[in-house]
C-alpha positions in Angstrom: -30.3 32.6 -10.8 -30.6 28.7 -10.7 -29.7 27.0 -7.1 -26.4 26.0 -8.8 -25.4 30.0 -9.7 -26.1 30.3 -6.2 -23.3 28.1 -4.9 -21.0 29.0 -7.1 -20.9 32.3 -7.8 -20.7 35.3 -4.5 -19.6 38.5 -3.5 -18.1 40.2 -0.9 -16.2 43.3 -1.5 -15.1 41.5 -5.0 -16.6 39.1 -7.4 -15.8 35.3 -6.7 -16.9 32.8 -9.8 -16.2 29.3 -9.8 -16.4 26.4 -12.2 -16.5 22.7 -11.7 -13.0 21.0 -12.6 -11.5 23.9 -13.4 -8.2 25.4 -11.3 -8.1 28.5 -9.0 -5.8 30.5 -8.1 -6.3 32.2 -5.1 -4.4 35.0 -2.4 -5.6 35.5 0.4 -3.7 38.1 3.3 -3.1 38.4 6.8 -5.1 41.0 8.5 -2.2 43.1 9.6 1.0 43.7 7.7 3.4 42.3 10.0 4.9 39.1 8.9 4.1 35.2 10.2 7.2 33.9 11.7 8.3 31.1 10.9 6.8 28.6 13.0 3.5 30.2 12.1 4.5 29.6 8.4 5.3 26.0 8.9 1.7 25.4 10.8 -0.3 27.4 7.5 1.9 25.4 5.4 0.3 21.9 7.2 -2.9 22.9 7.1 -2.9 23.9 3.2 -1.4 20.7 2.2 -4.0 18.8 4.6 -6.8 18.4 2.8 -5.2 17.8 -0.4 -7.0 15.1 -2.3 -9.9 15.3 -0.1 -12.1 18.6 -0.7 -9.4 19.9 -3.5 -6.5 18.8 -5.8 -3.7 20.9 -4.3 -1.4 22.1 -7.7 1.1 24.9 -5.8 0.5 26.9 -2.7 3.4 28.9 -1.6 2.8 31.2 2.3 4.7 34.4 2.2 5.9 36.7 5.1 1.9 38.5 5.0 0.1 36.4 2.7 -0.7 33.1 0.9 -0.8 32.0 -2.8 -2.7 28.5 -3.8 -3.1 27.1 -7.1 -6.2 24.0 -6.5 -9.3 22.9 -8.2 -11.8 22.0 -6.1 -13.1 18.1 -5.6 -16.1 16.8 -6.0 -18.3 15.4 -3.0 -20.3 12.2 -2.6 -23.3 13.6 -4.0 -21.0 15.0 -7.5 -20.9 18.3 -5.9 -17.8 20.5 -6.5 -16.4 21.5 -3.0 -17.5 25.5 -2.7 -14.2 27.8 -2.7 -15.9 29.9 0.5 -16.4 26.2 2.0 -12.4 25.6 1.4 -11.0 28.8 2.4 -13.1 29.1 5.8 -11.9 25.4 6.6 -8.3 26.9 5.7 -8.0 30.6 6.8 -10.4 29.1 10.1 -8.2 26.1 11.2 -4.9 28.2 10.6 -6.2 30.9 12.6 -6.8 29.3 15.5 -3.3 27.1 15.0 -1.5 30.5 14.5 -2.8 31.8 17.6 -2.4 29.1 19.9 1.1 29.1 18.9 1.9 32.7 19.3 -0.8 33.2 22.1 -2.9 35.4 20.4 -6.4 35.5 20.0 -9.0 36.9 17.0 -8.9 36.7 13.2 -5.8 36.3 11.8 -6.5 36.7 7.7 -8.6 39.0 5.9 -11.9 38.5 5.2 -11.6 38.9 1.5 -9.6 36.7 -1.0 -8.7 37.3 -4.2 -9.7 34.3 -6.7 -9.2 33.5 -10.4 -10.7 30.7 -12.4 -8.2 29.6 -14.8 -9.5 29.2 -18.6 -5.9 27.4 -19.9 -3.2 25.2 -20.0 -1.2 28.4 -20.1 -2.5 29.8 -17.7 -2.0 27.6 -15.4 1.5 27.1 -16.6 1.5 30.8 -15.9 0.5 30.8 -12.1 2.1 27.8 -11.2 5.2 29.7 -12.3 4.0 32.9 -10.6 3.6 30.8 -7.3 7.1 29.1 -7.7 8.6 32.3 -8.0 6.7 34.4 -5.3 9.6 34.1 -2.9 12.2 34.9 -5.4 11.1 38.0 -6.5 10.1 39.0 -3.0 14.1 38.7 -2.1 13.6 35.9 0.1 15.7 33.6 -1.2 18.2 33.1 -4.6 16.1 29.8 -5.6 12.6 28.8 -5.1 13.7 25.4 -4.2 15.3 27.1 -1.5 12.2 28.9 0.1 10.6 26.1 3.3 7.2 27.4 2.6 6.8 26.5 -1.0 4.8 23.6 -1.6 4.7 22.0 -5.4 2.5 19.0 -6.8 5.1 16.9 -8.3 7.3 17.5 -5.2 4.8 17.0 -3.0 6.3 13.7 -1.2 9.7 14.8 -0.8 8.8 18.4 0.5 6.3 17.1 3.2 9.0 14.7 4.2 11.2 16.9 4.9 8.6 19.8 6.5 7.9 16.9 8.9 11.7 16.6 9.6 12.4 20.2 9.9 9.3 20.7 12.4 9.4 17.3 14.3 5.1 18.1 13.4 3.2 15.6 11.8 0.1 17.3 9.4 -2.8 18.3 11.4 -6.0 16.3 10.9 -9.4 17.8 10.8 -12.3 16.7 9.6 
């Protein structure tokens, strides 16, 4: 397998595949069933949207009660190098964890080890899970309207949803780098 196989393509329990400039979807769980309160949703909800035009092109990300949904395709780095999807989710699940925990007081991993991950091969799809994302909340009988759901984060809303997560929180987004 050529060094650029390597990078791209690794297991765990499942198969992950990725493919330069294309989008992702991706879930990825909390390691016990018991939900994230809210505070704890708003913190994930900072740290997904951080990096955001910087390693990856956030589409859609929505964090549910146990677990999280994002739609992104990964950026290239300096050298032309796509940003690796285990790169971007250890930054992710890694940061969260440890703001999670220091705002509940706990201690240890906080998401599962394994994600679930799905190149996307069309406009469609896309269409598709952007939709499915959007949703998410709704058909979990959170709320009536997605619009309505705090944790739901959408491209084309971006600016006026991080405006008013700031509000709502009084946090501004975490920087790491």
């Amino acid at each position: 397998m050529s060094s650029l196989g390597h990078n791209y393509s690794y297991h765990r329990r499942l198969p992950h595949h990725q493919k330069a400039d294309r989008a992702i979807f991706v879930t990825f769980r909390k390691l016990n069933r018991e939900p994230f309160a809210a505070n704890a949703r708003d913190v994930i909800l900072q740290h997904l949207i951080h990096d955001d035009g910087k390693r990856f092109k956030l589409h859609a990300t929505v964090v549910m009660p146990d677990h999280v949904h994002m739609l992104l395709t990964p950026m290239r780095d300096q050298e032309g190098w796509p940003h690796t999807l285990p790169e971007i989710l250890k930054l992710i699940k890694g940061v969260s964890a440890r703001s999670v925990n220091k705002l509940l007081g706990g201690s240890g991993p906080v998401w599962q080890d394994e994600s679930f991950d799905h190149v996307l091969r069309s406009d469609e799809s896309f269409a598709e899970k952007l939709d499915y994302i959007r949703q998410n909340p709704v058909r979990g009988g959170l709320v009536k309207r997605a619009e309505d759901y705090p944790w739901l984060w959408l491209e084309k809303e971006n600016q006026i949803q991080e405006q008013n997560q700031r509000q709502r929180t009084g946090v501004s987004a975490p920087h790491q780098t």
